[in-house]
N, C-alpha and C positions, 0 to 999 in steps of 0.2 A: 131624909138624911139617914145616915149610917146607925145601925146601934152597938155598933162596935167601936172601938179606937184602938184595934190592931197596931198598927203603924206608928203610933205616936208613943206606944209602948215598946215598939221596937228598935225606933229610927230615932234617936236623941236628937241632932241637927242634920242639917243638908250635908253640911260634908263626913258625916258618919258610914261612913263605905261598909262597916260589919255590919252594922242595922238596917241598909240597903240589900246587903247578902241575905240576912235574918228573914228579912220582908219577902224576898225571892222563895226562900224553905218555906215559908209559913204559905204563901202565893200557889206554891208547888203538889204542898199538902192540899191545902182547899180545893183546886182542881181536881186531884186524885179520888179525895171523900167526892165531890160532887157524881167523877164520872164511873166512881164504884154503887152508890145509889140509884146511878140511871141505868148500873148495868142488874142490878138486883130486882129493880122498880120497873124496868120498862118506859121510864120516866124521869126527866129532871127532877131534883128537890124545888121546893116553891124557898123566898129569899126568907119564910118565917121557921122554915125547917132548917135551913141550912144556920140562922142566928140561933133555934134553940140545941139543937146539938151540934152542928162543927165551932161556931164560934164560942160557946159557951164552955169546951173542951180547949179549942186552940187559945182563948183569953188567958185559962187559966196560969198562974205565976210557975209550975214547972214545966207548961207547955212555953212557954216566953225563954226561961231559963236554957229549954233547950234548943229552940232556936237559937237562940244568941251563942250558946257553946259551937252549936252547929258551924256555925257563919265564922265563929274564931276558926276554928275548925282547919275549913276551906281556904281562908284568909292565908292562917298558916300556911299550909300548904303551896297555895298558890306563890308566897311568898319566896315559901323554900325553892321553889320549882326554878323560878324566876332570876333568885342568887344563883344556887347551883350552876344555870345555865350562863350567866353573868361570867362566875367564876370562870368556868371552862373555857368561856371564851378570852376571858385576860391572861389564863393560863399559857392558851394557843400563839396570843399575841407574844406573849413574855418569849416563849418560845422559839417563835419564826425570827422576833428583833433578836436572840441571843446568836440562833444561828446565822442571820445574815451578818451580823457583826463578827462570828470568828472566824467568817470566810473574807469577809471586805477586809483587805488589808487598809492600814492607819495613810492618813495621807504622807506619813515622815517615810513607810516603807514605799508608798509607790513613789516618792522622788529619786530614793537611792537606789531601789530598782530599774529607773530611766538612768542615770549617771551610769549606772552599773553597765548597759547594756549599752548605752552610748560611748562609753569608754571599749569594750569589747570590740563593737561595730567600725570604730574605728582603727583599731589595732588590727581587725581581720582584714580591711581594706589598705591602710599605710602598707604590712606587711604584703599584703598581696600584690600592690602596684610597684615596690619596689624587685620582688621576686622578676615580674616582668620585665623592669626596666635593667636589673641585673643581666637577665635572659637574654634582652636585646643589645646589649653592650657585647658581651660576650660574643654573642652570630657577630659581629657588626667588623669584631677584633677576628676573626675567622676568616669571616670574608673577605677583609682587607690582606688580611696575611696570603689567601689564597688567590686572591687578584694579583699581587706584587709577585707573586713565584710566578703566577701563569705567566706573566709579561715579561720577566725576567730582567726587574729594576734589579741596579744594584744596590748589592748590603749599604755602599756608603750613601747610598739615596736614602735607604728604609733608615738607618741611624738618624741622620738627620732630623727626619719626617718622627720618629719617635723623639728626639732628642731635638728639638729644633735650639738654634743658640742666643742666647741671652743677649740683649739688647745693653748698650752700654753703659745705663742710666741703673742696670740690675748689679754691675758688676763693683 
């Protein structure tokens, strides 16, 4: 068995995520000491060397302290890193919704934009087919006039024909 309790001075419960972190630093360090003695040494430490001087140094209560600061530390950090980026992105959101909103008009203004234009559209059409049928009344009053000269009806035919006479139920 162990003759350490690293870990249980580190890690309060399972769900203690900084003392998880702590245990990682402290995991971090051990590898380093190990693989700085095998680079000194030519050789691994044996597990009696590594319990009398690395764990007997990392036990100690301001080697623990500073893990555990360590681990707030990162935690922080991590933390910040994590809002920040949160923010930014709600900021972006806020954003894009403001602007798509004071481009989308309200649904009250696209109705009266449709009436509006529908109102218009028909005004340019009424007036234009009446222009026409003006147009063709006109030629129609032309041609007539110019057909009766060419044939050479008389005025009192054409009077008539403009004036036709009242029926006796009008009179």
């Amino acid at each position: 068995m162990w003759k350490h309790n690293t870990f249980e001075k580190l890690v309060e419960s399972k769900s203690d995520f900084t003392g998880m972190v702590a245990y990682t630093i402290y995991k971090n360090d051990k590898l380093s000491w190990i693989n700085d003695q095998k680079n000194k040494n030519d050789e691994y430490p044996s597990q009696n060397i590594i319990d009398e001087y690395f764990h007997s140094s990392a036990e100690s209560e301001p080697s623990i302290e500073r893990y555990k600061e360590q681990a707030v530390s990162i935690v922080n950090r991590f933390i910040s890193a994590t809002i920040s980026e949160e923010m930014d992105n709600y900021k972006n959101q806020v954003r894009d919704e403001t602007i798509i909103e004071a481009v989308t008009p309200s649904w009250k203004k696209r109705i009266l934009d449709g009436v509006i234009i529908t109102i218009v559209t028909t005004s340019i059409v009424t007036f234009t087919t009446n222009l026409y049928w003006f147009n063709n009344k006109i030629q129609e009053s032309k041609d007539r006039e110019a057909y009766l000269e060419k044939h050479a009806v008389p005025k009192e035919l054409i009077e008539l024909l403009n004036n036709p006479p009242k029926k006796d139920s009008e009179n």
